[in-house]
C-alpha positions in Angstrom: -18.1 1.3 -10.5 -16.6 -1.6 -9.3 -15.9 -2.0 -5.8 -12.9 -3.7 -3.8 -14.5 -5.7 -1.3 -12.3 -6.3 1.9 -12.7 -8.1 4.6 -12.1 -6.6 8.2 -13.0 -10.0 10.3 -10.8 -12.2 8.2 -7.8 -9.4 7.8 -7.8 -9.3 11.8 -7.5 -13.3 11.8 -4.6 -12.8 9.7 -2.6 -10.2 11.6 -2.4 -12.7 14.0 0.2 -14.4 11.7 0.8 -18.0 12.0 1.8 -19.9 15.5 0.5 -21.6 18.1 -2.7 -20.4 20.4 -3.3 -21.1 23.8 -7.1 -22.2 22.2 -6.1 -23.1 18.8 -2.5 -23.4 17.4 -1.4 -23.3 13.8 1.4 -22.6 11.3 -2.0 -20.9 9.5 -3.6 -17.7 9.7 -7.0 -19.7 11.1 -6.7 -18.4 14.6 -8.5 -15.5 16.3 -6.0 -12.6 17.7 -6.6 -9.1 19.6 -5.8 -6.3 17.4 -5.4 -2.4 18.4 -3.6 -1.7 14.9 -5.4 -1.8 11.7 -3.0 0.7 9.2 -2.0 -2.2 7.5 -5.7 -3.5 6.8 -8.1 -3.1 3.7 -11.7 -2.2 4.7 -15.4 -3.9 3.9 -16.9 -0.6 2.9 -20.1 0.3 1.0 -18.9 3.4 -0.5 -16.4 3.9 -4.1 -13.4 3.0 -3.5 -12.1 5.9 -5.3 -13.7 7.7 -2.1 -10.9 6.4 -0.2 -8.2 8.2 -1.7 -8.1 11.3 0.5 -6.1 15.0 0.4 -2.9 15.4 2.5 -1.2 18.7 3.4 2.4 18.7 2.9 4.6 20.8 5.6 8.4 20.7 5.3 9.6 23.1 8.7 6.5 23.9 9.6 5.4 25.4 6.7 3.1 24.2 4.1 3.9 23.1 0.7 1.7 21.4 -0.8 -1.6 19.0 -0.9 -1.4 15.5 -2.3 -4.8 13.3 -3.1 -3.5 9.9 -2.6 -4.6 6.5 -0.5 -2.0 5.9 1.1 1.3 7.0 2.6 3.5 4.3 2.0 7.5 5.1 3.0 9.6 7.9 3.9 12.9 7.7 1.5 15.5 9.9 1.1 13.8 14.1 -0.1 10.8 12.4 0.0 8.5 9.4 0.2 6.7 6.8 -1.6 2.9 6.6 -1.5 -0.2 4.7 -2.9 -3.3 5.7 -4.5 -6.5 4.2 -6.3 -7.3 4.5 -9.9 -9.8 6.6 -10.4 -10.9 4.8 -13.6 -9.9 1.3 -12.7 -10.4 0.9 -9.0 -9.3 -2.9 -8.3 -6.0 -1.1 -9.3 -3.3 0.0 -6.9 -1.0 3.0 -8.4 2.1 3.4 -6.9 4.3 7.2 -7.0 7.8 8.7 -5.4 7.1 12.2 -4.2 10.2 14.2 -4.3 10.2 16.8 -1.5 12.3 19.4 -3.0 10.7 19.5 -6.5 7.0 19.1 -5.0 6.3 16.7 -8.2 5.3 13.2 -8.3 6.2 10.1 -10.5 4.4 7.0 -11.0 6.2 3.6 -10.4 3.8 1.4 -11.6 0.8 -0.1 -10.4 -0.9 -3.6 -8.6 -3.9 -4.9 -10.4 -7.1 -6.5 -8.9 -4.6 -5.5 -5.7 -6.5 -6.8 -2.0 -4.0 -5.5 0.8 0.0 -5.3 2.0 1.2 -5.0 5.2 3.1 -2.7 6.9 7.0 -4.1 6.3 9.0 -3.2 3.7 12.9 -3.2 2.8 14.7 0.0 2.3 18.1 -1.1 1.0 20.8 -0.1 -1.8 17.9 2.5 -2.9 15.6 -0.5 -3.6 12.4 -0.2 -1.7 10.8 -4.3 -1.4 7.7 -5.1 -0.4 4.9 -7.7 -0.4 1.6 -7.4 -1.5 -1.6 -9.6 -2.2 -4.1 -9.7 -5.2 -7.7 -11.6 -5.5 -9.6 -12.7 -2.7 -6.9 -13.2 0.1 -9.7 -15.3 2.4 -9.1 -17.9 -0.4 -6.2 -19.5 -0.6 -6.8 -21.1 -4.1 -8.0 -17.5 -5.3 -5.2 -15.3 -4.1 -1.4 -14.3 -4.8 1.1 -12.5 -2.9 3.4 -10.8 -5.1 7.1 -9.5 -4.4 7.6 -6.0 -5.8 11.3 -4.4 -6.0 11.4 -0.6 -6.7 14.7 0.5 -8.3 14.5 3.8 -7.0 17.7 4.6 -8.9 15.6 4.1 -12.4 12.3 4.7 -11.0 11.1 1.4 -12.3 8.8 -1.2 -10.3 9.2 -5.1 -10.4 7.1 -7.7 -9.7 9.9 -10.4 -8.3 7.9 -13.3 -8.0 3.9 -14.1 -7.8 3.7 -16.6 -5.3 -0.3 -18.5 -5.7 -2.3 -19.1 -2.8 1.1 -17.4 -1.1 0.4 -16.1 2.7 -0.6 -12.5 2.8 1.7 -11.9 6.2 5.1 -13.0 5.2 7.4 -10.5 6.8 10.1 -8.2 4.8 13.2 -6.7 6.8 16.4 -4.5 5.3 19.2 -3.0 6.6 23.1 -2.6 5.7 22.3 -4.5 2.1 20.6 -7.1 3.3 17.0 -7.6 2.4 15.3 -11.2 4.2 11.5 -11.7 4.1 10.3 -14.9 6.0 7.9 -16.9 4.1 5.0 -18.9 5.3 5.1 -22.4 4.2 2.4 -25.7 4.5 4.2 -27.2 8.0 7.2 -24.6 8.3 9.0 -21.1 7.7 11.2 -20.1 5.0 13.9 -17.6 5.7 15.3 -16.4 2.6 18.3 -13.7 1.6 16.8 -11.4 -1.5 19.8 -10.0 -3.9 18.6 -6.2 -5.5 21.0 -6.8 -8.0 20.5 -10.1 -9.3 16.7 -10.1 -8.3 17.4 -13.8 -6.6 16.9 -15.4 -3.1 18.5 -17.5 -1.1 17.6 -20.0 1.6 19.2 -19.0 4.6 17.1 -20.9 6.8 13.9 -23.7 7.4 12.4 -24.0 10.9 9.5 -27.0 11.0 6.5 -27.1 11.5 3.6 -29.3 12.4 0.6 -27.8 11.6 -1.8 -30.6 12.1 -0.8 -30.9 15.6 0.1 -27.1 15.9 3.9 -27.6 17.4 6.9 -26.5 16.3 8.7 -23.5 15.6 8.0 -20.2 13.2 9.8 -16.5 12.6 8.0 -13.9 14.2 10.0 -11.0 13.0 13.8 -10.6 12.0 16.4 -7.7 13.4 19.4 -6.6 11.5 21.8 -5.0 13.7 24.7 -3.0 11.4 27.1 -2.1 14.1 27.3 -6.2 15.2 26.5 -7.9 11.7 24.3 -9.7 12.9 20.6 -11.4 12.4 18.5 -12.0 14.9 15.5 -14.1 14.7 12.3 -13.7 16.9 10.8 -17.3 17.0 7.7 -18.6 18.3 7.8 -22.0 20.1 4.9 -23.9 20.3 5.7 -26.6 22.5 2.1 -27.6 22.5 -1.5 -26.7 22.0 -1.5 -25.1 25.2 2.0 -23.9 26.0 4.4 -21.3 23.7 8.1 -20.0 24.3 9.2 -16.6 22.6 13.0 -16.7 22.1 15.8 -14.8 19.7 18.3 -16.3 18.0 21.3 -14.6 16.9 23.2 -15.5 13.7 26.1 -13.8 11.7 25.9 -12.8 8.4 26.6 -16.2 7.1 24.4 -17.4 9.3 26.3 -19.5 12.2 24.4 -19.8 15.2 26.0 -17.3 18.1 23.7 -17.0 21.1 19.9 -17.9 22.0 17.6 -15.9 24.7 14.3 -17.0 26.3 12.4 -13.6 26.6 8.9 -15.3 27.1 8.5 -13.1 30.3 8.2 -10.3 27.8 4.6 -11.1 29.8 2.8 -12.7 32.2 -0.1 -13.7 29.5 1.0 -16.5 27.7 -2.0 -15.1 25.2 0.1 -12.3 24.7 3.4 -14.5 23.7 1.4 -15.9 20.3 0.4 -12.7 19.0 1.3 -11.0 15.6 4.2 -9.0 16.4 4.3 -5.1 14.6 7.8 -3.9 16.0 10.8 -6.2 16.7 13.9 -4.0 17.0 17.2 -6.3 18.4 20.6 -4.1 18.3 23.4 -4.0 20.6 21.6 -6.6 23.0 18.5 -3.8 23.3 15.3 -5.0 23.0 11.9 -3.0 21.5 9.2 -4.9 21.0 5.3 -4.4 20.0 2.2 -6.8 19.2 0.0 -6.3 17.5 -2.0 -6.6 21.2 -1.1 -4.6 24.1 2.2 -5.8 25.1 5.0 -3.1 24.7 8.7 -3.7 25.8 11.8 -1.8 26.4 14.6 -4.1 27.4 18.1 -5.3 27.5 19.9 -8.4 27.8 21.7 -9.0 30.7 23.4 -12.2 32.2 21.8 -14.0 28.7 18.2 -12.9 30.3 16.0 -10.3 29.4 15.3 -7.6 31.7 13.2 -4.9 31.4 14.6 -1.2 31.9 12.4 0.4 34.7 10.8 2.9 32.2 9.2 -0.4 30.4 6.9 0.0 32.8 5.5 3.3 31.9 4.9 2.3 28.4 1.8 0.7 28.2 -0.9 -0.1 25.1 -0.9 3.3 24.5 2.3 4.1 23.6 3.4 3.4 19.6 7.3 2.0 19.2 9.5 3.7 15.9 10.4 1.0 13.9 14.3 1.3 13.9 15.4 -1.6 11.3 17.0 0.6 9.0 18.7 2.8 11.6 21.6 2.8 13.7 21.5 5.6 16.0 21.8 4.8 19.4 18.5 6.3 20.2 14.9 4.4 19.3 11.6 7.1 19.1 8.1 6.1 20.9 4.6 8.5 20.9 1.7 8.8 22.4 -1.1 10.4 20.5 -3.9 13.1 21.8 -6.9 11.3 23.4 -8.6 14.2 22.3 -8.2 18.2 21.4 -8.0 19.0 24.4 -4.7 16.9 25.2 -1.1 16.9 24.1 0.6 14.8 21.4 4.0 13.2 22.7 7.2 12.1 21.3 9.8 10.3 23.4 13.2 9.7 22.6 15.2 6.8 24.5 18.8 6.5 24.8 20.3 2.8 24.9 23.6 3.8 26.1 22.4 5.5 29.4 18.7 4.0 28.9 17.1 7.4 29.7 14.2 8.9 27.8 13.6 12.4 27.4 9.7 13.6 26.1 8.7 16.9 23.5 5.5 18.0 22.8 4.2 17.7 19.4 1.7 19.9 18.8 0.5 22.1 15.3 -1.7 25.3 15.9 -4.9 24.3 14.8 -7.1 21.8 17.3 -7.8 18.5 16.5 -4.5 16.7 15.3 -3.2 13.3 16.5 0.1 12.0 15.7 -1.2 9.1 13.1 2.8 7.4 12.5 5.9 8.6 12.4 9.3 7.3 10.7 12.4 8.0 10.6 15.5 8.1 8.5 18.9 8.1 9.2 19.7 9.8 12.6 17.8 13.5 11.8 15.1 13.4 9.4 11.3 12.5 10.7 8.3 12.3 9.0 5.3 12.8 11.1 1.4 11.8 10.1 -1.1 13.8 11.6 -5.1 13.0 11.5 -7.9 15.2 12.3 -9.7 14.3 15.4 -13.0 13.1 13.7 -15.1 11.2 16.1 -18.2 13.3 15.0 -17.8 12.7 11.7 -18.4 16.3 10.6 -14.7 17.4 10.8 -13.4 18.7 7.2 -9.4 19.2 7.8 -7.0 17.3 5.6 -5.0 14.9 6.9 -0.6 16.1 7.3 2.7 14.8 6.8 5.3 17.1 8.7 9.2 16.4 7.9 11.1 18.2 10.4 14.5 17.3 12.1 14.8 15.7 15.4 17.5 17.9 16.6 15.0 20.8 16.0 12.4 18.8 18.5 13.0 20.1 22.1 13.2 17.0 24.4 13.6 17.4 28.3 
């Protein structure tokens, strides 16, 4: 049986994204980064890759209702969630299905052929769920395509948008309040571009330069969509040189018109740290959460048009995991901690912006072994929670979970 060949080494080199290094600089995913996070990766394996598709137990309150064989779980939507899995019979092939919750079936979507990897962002938006994903051999530029898929969850129906050749496997997708924007990697600059579900177009919104022979210039980290202030923030990598970098967001309105800029490059005292790939980037109501894709963590505010960070920022270290909020806007933002081992608890943490406290629960299921894998959230209530079997022996046979619960049912102190 054929086998999908991935490439760990090269993969990390990418999740660096593009920008400068302290070593190395470049607009290109060429330089080296330190990475704690692989979810997003595909893996060099010797075994079928059929084999990777796995069995999850489904719990809705606590209790168990059914077991799913897929590869991946992709997004929590609304009653349920969308996930991946390998075909058995053609296994270069990536299936796509939406699980609904309350009906314990699945459908299928549609499916990626001679499919390589995505990454973790996607655009949940006007029931559309956008993503990118890449096919071929995505360490060869001439031999790979990133494709831009649009599921109409309203018809069930997958799209492929656009098949972009030799196109840059980490371009970034963001959505909230209608508004999809994915930032595409370009030879010397960054595209930022406005994606319509209706009319399956984009437009330009914005082109920042850069030099990539002489690694200078400027490039989109990440992009925040804040509903309650309209507005778009941008986090952009300087690179002033080969051997100096500035991390800054710009804030635009919807249309785009420039409103405010903020130097947050003492986000850390590493300069290393300021030109890694970035995994959370959360900007609403002048609150700050940010995660690399390194060790760098970061609850803070603006104040006085500087960042500062709240005094509980210093708690959270490299191993505490930051809730993506782009799609929400609660005034509240969810952080973990998973079990070290069986012996330890699992942690959930829930900060308030408006009187920048954070209370902790306990997150713990009655058989050994579990760690909190990812969790997600939608709207202000509903959670979905991954838990994996401690398995460092390699002899463990539980399944894998996926808990929905509410968090007003979580008891935080």
């Amino acid at each position: 049986m054929k086998k999908i060949f991935l490439l760990l080494v090269t993969a990390l080199f990418l999740l660096s994204l593009y920008g400068c290094n302290t070593s190395s600089s470049s607009n290109n995913p060429t330089e080296q980064t330190t990475v704690t996070n692989t979810d997003d990766l595909s893996l060099d394996s010797d075994i079928e890759t059929t084999e990777l598709n796995h069995d999850f137990e489904i719990y809705n309150n606590g209790k168990k209702v059914d077991t799913l064989n897929l590869y991946g779980l992709f997004k929590q939507i609304d009653n349920g969630f969308i996930y991946s899995k390998i075909n058995k019979d053609s296994p270069n092939e990536m299936e796509y299905y939406r699980y609904y919750l309350d009906k314990k079936n699945s459908v299928k979507l549609g499916s990626i052929k001679n499919w390589s990897m995505q990454i973790h962002d996607k655009a949940y938006v006007n029931n559309h769920l956008c993503f990118t994903a890449s096919t071929g051999d995505i360490t060869d530029e001439k031999n790979r395509t990133l494709e831009f898929i649009d599921i109409d969850l309203n018809k069930n129906k997958m799209t492929t948008v656009f098949s972009d050749k030799g196109g840059f496997p980490y371009d970034t997708v963001t959505g909230a309040d209608n508004l999809v924007i994915i930032t595409k990697v370009l030879d010397n600059g960054t595209s930022l571009e406005l994606y319509d579900t209706e009319t399956q177009k984009f437009k330009q919104l914005k082109y920042l330069e850069f030099d990539d022979k002489n690694s200078i210039g400027e490039t989109i980290r990440k992009v925040s969509i804040d509903k309650s202030t309209k507005t778009i923030s941008l986090l952009v990598l300087d690179c002033i040189s080969q051997n100096e970098a500035s991390l800054k967001i710009e804030t635009y309105d919807y249309d785009m018109n420039f409103q405010k800029s903020y130097d947050i490059s003492n986000i850390s005292d590493d300069s290393n740290e300021l030109i890694q790939g970035v995994q959370v980037f959360d900007f609403k109501n002048n609150y700050l959460f940010y995660q690399n894709f390194s060790i760098t963590r970061c609850i803070g505010y603006i104040d006085s048009d500087k960042l500062k960070k709240s005094d509980i920022s210093e708690d959270v270290d490299d191993t505490f995991s930051i809730v993506s909020a782009s799609e929400d806007d609660s005034d509240t933002n969810l952080l973990y901690k998973r079990a070290e081992s069986s012996s330890e608890d699992n942690y959930i943490y829930l900060f308030d912006t408006t009187n920048k406290t954070m209370k902790e629960t306990k997150f713990n299921i009655e058989e050994k072994g579990y760690t909190i894998g990812s969790i997600s959230r939608i709207g202000k209530d509903n959670l979905m929670i991954m838990m994996f079997p401690d398995n460092a022996d390699k002899k463990s046979d539980l399944n894998s979970r996926i808990y929905f619960t509410k968090l007003s049912d979580l008891k935080f102190q």
